[in-house]
Every structure is written in C-alpha cells, then in structure tokens.
C-alpha positions in Angstrom: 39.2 15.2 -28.7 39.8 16.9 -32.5 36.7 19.2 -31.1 38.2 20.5 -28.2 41.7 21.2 -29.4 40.2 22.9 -32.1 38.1 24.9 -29.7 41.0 25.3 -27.3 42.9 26.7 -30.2 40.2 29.3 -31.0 39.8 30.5 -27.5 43.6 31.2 -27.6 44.0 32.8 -30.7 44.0 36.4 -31.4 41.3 38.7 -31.3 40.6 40.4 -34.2 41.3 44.1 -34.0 39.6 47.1 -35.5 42.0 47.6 -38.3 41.4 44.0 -39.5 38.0 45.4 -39.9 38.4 47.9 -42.0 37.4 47.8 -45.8 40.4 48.1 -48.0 41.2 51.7 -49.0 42.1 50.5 -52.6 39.0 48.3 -52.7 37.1 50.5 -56.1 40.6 52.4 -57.2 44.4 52.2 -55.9 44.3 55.7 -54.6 42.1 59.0 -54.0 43.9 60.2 -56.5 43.5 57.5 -59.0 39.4 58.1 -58.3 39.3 62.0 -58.6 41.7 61.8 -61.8 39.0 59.0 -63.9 35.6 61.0 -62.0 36.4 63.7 -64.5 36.3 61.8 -67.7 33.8 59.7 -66.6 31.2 62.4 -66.0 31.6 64.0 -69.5 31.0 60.3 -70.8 27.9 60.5 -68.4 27.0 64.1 -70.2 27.6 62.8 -73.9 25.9 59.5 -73.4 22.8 61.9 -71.8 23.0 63.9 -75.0 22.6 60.9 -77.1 20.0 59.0 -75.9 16.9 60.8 -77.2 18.1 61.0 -80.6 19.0 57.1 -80.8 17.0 55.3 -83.3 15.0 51.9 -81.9 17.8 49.7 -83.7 20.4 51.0 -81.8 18.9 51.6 -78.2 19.5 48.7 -77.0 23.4 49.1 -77.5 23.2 53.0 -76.5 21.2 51.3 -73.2 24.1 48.8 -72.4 26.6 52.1 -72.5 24.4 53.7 -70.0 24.4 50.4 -68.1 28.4 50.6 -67.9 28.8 53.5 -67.3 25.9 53.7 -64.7 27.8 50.7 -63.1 30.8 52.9 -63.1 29.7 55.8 -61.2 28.3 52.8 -58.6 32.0 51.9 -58.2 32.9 55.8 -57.5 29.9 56.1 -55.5 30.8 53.0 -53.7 34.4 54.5 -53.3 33.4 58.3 -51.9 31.1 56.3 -49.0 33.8 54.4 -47.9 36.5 57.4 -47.7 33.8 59.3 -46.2 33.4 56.7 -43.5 36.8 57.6 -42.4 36.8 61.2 -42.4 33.3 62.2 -41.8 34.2 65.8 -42.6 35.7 66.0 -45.6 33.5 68.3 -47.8 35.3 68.1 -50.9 34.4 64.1 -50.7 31.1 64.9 -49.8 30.9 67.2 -52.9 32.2 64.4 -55.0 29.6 61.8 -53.8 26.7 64.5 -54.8 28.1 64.8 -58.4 28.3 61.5 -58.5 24.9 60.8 -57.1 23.1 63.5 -59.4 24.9 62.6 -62.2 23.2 58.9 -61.8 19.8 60.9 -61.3 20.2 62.3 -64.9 21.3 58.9 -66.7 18.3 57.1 -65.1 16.2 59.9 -66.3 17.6 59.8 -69.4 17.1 56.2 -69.8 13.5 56.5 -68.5 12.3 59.4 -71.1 13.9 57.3 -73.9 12.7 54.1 -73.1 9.2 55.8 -72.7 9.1 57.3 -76.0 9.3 53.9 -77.9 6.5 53.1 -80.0 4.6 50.0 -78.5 5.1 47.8 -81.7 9.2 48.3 -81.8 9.4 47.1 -77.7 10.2 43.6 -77.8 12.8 44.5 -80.3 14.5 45.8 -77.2 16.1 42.7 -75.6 16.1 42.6 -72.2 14.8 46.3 -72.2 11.8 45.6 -73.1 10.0 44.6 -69.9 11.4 48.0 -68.4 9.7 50.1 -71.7 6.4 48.1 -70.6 7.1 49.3 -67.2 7.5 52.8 -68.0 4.8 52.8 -70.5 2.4 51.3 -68.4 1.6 48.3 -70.1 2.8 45.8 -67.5 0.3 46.0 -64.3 2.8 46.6 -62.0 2.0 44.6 -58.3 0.1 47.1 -56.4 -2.3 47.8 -60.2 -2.5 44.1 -60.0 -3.7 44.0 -56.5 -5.8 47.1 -56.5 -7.7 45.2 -59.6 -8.4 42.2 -57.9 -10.1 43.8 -55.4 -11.9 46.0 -57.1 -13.2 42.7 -58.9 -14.6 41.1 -55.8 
C-alpha cells in the first residue's frame, strides 16, 4: 500500500520545468561582473607565474608547480563560468572573447609547465613529489601505453 501512495503521489506532483533546470548563474562567481573584475588580475598572475617558471631552481619547482596548479584550477572555474553564460546567450562576443583568453592563457601555463618539467636533469626527478611521474612523461623515460604495446609486439 506505502508503494502505491508513494507512486500515486509522484504521478501527481509537479513537473519540473525548464527553469528548475538551469545551472545556477552564480554557480563559479556571484555575478558577471564579479568574474570580468578577478579575470584581470588573474591573468597577469598567469603571465608572472609563466615568467618564472624556467628560471626556478629544482628545489623550488615543485612549490612554483602547485602555483601553476592553483591558478590553472582557477582559470578552470572562469572557463567553467564563460561556458555556462555562453549557453544562455549564444551570441555574446565579448564572452566568447573572454573564454578564448581564458583558454589560451591555460595553453601557455601548460606549456610552461611542460618545458620546465622537461628540462630537469634525470637524477633531480624524484625530488619532484608527485611531479615526478609527469617529468618521466615528458622526458620520455616512462613507456607511455601505446610505446608499451608497440614493444610487445615488436617482441613477438
């Protein structure tokens, strides 16, 4: 009997609409403006952290790495932020323009990161922390999947 009251009940209630839907607009930041007004600032921390990371000595990459982490992680949440407004008003070019900054400007910190990481002498890599798989990576001495399968069966 609890079944089909409870059933009966959800039959009757209310649809949900289209509005209940939607993602919060205040989801990443309270406003647009709140988002525009911290992209600023947040880009120029983006440009200095660029800026920094080739000359950062082996000690201290792994701390300059966790910057560029957060603030990689932070142009996610304005990324995030743009997509959503833009699902809204699909013509808004000065949103658009904002999501390609954005985007590029993740581009160069993942370069950044890459050419960095790259340039760390094999015997200083496990001083890395948890970087030091991705120096492997980018250096080429972890076998990545496909090298692994490609030498097994070339070894047949």
């Amino acid at each position: 009997m609890f079944i089909s009251q409870a059933g009966l009940a959800f039959a009757q209630s209310k649809a949900p609409s289209l509005d209940d839907a939607r993602i919060s607009p205040t989801l990443y930041f309270p406003s647009a403006a709140a988002e525009l007004s911290s992209r600023a600032p947040l880009q120029a921390l983006v440009a200095e952290k660029i800026k920094q990371l080739p000359n950062a000595s082996v000690a201290q990459l792994a701390h300059g790495l966790d910057g560029a982490d957060e603030l990689f992680i932070a142009l996610q949440r304005h990324l995030a932020y743009i997509k959503v407004q833009a699902l809204e008003n699909i013509d808004d070019q000065a949103l658009r323009a904002g999501g390609d900054q954005i985007a590029a400007a993740q581009a160069q910190l993942d370069t950044a990161m890459a050419q960095r990481l790259r340039l760390v002498p094999p015997a200083e890599i496990t001083s890395l922390g948890r970087y030091a798989y991705l120096a492997q990576q980018l250096q080429g001495e972890v076998p990545t999947v496909t090298h692994r399968m490609l030498r097994g069966i070339a070894m047949r």
